[in-house]
Structures are given as structure tokens and as C-alpha cells.
C-alpha positions in Angstrom: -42.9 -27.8 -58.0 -42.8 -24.9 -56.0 -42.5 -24.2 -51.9 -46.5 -23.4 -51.6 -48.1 -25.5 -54.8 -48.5 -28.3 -52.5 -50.6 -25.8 -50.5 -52.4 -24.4 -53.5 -53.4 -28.4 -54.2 -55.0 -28.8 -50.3 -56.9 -25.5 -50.8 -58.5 -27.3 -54.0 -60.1 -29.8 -52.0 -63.0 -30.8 -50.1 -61.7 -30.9 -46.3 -64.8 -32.8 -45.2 -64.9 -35.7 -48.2 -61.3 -35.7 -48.5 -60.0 -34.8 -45.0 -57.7 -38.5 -44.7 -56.3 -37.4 -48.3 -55.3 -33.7 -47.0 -54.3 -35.1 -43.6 -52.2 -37.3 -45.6 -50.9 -34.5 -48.0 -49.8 -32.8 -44.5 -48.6 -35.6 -42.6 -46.3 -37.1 -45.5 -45.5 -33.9 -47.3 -45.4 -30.8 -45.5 -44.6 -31.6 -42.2 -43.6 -35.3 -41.4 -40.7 -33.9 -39.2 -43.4 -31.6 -37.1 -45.8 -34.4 -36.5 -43.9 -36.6 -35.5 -42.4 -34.6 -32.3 -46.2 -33.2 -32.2 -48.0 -36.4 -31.8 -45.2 -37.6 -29.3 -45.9 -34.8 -27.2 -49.8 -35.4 -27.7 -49.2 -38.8 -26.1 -46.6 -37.8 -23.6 -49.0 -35.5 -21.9 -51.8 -37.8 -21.8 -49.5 -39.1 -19.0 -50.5 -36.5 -16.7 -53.8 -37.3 -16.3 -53.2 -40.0 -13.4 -56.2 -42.2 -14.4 -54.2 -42.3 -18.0 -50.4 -42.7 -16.2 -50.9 -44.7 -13.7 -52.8 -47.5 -15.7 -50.0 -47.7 -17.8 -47.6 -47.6 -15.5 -49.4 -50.8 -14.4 -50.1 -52.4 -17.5 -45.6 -51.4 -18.0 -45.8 -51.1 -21.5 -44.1 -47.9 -21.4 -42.2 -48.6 -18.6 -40.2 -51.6 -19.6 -40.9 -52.2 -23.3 -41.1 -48.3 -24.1 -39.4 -48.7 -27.6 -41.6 -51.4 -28.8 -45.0 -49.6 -27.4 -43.6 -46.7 -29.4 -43.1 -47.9 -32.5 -46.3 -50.3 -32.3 -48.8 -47.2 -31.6 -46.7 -45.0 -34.5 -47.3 -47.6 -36.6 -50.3 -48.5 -36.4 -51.8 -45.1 -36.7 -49.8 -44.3 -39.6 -51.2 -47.1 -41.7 -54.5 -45.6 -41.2 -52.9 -42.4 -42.4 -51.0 -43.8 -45.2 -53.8 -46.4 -46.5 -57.1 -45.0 -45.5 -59.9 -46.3 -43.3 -61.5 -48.2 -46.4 -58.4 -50.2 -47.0 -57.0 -53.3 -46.1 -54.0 -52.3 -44.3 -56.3 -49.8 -42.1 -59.0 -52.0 -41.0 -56.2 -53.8 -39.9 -54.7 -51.2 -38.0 -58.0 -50.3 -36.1 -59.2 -53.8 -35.6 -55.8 -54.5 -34.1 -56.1 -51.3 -32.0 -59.4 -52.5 -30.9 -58.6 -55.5 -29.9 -56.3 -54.5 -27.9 -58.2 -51.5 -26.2 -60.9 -53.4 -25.4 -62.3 -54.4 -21.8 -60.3 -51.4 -19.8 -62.4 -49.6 -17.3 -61.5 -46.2 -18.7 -64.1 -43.2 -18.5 -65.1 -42.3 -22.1 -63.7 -38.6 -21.0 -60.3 -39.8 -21.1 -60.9 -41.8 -24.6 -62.2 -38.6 -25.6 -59.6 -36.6 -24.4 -56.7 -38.6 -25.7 -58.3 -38.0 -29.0 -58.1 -34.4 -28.4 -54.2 -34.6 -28.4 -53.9 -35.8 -31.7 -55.8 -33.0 -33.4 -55.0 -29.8 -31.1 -51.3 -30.4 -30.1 -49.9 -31.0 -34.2 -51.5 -27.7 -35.0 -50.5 -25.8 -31.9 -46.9 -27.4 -32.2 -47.1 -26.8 -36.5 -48.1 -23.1 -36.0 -45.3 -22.1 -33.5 -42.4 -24.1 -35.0 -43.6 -25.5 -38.5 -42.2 -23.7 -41.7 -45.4 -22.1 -42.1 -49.4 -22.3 -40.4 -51.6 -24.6 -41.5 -54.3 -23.9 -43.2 -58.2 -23.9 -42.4 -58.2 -26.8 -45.0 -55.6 -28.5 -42.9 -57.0 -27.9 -39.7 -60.6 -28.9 -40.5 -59.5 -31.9 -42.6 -57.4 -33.0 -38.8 -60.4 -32.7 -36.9 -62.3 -35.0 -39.6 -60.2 -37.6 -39.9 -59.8 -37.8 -35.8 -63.5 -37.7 -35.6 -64.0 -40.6 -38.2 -60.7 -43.1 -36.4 -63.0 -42.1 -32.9 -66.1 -43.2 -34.5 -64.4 -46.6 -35.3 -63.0 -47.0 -31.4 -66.3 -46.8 -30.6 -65.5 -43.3 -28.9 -68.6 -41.3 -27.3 -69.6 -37.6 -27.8 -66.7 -36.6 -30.3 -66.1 -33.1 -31.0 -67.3 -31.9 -34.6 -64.7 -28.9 -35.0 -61.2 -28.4 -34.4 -62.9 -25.7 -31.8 -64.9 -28.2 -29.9 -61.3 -30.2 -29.7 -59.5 -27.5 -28.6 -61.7 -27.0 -25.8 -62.3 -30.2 -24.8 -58.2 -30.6 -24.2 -58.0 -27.6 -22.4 -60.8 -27.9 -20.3 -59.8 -31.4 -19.3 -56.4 -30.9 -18.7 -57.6 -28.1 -16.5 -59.3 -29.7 -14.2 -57.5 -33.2 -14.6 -53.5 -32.7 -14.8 -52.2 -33.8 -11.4 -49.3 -35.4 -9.6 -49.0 -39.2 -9.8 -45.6 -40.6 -8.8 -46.7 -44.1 -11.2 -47.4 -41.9 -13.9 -43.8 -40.1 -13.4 -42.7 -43.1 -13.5 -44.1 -43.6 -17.3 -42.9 -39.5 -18.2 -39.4 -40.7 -17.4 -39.5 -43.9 -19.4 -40.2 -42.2 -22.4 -37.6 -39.3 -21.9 -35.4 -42.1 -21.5 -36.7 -43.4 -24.5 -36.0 -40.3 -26.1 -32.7 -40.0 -24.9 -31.5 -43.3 -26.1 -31.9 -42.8 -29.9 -29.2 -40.3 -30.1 -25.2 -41.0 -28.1 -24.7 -41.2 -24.7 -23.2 -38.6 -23.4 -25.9 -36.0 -25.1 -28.4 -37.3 -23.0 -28.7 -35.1 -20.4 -28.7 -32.0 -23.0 -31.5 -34.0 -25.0 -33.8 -34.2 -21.7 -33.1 -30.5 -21.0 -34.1 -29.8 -25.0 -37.2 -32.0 -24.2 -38.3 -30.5 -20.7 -37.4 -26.8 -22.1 -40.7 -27.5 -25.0 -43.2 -28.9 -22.5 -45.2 -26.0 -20.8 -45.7 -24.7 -17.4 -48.9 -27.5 -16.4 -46.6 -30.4 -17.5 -44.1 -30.0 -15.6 -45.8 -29.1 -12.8 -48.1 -32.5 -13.1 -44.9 -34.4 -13.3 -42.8 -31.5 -10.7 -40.2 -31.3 -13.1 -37.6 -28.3 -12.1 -38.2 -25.8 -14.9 -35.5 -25.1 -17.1 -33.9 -21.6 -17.0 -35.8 -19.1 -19.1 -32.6 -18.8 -21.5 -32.2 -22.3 -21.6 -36.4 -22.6 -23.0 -35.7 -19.6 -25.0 -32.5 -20.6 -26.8 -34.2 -24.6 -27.5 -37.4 -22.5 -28.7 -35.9 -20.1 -30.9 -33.6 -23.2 -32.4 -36.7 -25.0 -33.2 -38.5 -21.8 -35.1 -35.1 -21.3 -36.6 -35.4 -24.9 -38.3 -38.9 -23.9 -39.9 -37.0 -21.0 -41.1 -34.3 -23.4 -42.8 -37.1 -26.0 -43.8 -39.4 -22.9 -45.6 -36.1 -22.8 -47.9 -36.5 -25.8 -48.9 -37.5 -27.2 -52.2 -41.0 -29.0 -51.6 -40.7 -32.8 -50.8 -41.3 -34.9 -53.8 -41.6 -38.1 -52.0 -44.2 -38.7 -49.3 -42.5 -40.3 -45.8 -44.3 -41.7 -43.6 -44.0 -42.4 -40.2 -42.6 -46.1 -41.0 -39.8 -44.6 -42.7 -38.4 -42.6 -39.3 -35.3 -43.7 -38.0 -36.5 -43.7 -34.4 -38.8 -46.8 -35.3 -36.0 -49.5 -33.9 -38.3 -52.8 -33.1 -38.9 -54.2 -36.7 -35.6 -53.9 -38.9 -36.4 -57.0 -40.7 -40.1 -55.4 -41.2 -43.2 -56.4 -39.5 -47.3 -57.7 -40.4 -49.8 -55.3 -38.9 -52.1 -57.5 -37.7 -48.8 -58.7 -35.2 -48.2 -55.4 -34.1 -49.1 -54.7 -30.6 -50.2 -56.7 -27.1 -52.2 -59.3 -26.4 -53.5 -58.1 -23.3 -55.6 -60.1 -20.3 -58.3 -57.8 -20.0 -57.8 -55.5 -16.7 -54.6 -56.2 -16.0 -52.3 -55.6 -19.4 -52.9 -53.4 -22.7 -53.9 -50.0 -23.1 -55.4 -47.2 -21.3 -58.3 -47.0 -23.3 -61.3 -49.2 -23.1 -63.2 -49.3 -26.6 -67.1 -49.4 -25.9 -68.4 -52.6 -27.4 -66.5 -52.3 -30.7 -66.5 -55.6 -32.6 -63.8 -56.8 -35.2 -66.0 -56.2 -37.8 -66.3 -52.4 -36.7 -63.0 -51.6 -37.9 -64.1 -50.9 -40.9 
């Protein structure tokens, strides 16, 4: 197999009928090292939107059990990715997501904007770091297969194109991304989080990397001091320079998925799907976001 027949194969197909199967193909193939970091900075700046940080500062499942409400949302996700939304392991995954979403007071805007972040901030993160763009096919088939997981979380007024996503974020973020001391609180959780996978005593260089690849609204909303321009330059031009390495590559043969990373710590003797997660009180633990009348049998 060659660098770009992967890419040749995902230009064959439908991204509308097959958009899980080329999200997939993306995910596990091409870039499971890029979405990974993407989709934890999609999350990560869902903090700044205080109705979104400060409930879960509240509800402290990323405040003092930050590893564990890591690895349960990456994996929960993922088997939806992995699986499909037909299967059993993915009805799973969303009826367990649903159950524990369910009964939050959160505005469908903020449902529908954390939705957003899944599908813009991969391809924005992809197309300035990745070892190469991605593709229309890719980038339609995203939007698809986001669309469909909202429809199943009972999600209001979902974008149609990646377009519509795009400016959804960034018309939200806009006029939402404030100061909220609680929802610091959760951003410095999660750099710690961050921090802790790798030794000690590179974890002050590791939230430098981290702060130097957020942009200019982030750390304002959280009033982070900026890192030097050199210091953002240097992390940023290391990142492109591994997509440069990573083009170089021989094509992955294998898929991995996002059960396989290393930085899933919580389950070494494995784990059962339907235990993932919390078992909230409704309004006072869980998750930010409250799925509109979504019953079990929804899922799938």
C-alpha cells in the first residue's frame, strides 16, 4: 500500500451513505494521533463558555476525577466510531451517553454548540498540523456522522454542512467565551491532567507546549498569560514538522482506535460499556448536556 491509496479508497465512496465508514477510515487510519489532541481541544474549549464550565465544575467530574471522565467520554465516543450506530456496542455507547445527559437544564445552543467542536476543530487542527488536508470526502463525511450521533441525543436544529458547523462555533464562541473563575478551575484540571501522563519534572514545559496551541479567545476566556511569540512559534512549527515526518511514513496497516491510546489509564484490566460513565442525580451530578426527551430505546 502506498502513502495516498488510503485516500484514493475514501474518494471512492459515498460520504453521505458511508460517512461513519470514511470517518472511521480517518479516525483509525490517517490520523488517530491528530484527532486525538483535536477532539481534546474540542472539549477543552467548550470550557469557556461559563454556562458549560461552571456546571462542570459543579457537577466535579473534571475537577476531581478528571482521568476517569476522560477516558469514559473517549471511550464512549469511540465505540460509536469503531462499531457503528447500528451496532450493539454503539447503541450502547449512546444509550449510556443518554442516560447520563439526561435531566440538565442546558440550552439546546450549548448541546448544539459542543457538537460543533467535534466536527470544526479536527479539521482545523488536521489541516494546519496533519500530514496532509483532508479531503471534501472527509470533511463532509465528519459533518454526517456528527449530525446523525446529534440526532440520537435528541439535539435541536443541527447543522447540515460542515459550513453551517463552522459557523455556528464561531458565532457562538463569539458572543459566548467569557471569564468564569469555576470554569478555570475545570481548564486547569485538565492541563493537569495533561501534564501528569508524561514525568514530573516536564510538566511545566508540557503546559507551556499546551497554552502555546490554544488561540488568542482561549486564553483570554480563561486569562492565561500568553506565551512568548517564539515560544508559540517554535511548539507550532514542531507540531507541522511531525506531519512532515508522519507524510514519510509508510501508510498504517492496522486501524487504532482511541481505546488503544496510552493516555486511557482508568480500565487496565478492560472495561463493559454499558459501566462506563456516572450515574448522576439529575441537577446536581453528570454532564453539561441535557438530552431533550431521548428514551433508551432512541439510541438506536
Amino acid at each position: 500500500m502506498k502513502r495516498f491509496d488510503r485516500l484514493v479508497q475514501i474518494r471512492r465512496m459515498d460520504p453521505y451513505q458511508e460517512a461513519t465508514e470514511i470517518y472511521r477510515l480517518s479516525v483509525a487510519y490517517e490520523f488517530p494521533w491528530d484527532f486525538t489532541r483535536a477532539l481534546e481541544l474540542a472539549l477543552y474549549r467548550t470550557y469557556a463558555v461559563p454556562s458549560i464550565g461552571r456546571l462542570l465544575a459543579e457537577t466535579a467530574e473534571l475537577t476531581k476525577r478528571t482521568q476517569k471522565r476522560y477516558d469514559d467520554t473517549s471511550l464512549l465516543l469511540d465505540a460509536v466510531v469503531e462499531h457503528g450506530f447500528g451496532s450493539d456496542p454503539g447503541k450502547t455507547a449512546i444509550r449510556r451517553i443518554n442516560q447520563m445527559h439526561r435531566g440538565y437544564d442546558i440550552s439546546d445552543d450549548d448541546m448544539r454548540y459542543v457538537l460543533c467542536t467535534f466536527v470544526v476543530m479536527p479539521k482545523r487542527w488536521i489541516d494546519a498540523y496533519g500530514w496532509r488536508r483532508m479531503s471534501r470526502h472527509e470533511i463532509v463525511a465528519s459533518a454526517v456522522h456528527y449530525g446523525t450521533l446529534g440526532r440520537h441525543m435528541g439535539i435541536k436544529d443541527i447543522p447540515e454542512t460542515y459550513e453551517e458547523f463552522e459557523t455556528c462555533l464561531d458565532d457562538y464562541e463569539a458572543a459566548h467565551f467569557a471569564w468564569d473563575a469555576e470554569a478555570r478551575r475545570v481548564s486547569d484540571a485538565t492541563l493537569d491532567l495533561m501534564a501528569s501522563w508524561y514525568p514530573r519534572p516536564l510538566a511545566p514545559l508540557l503546559r507551556t507546549t499546551t497554552l502555546a496551541l490554544l488561540d488568542d479567545s482561549l486564553l483570554h476566556a480563561f486569562r492565561y498569560t500568553p506565551p512568548s511569540a517564539a515560544t508559540r512559534a517554535w511548539v507550532r512549527r514542531a507540531v507541522r514538522l511531525r506531519g512532515c515526518a508522519v507524510r514519510l511514513m509508510a501508510p498504517r496497516r492496522t486501524p487504532h482506535f482511541a481505546r488503544q491510546n496510552w493516555e486511557i489509564k482508568g480500565y487496565p484490566y478492560g472495561y463493559r460499556l454499558a459501566d462506563l460513565g456516572t450515574r448522576p442525580v439529575p441537577g446536581l451530578r453528570g454532564c453539561p448536556v441535557r438530552h431533550v426527551e431521548a428514551t433508551d430505546g432512541e439510541a438506536g
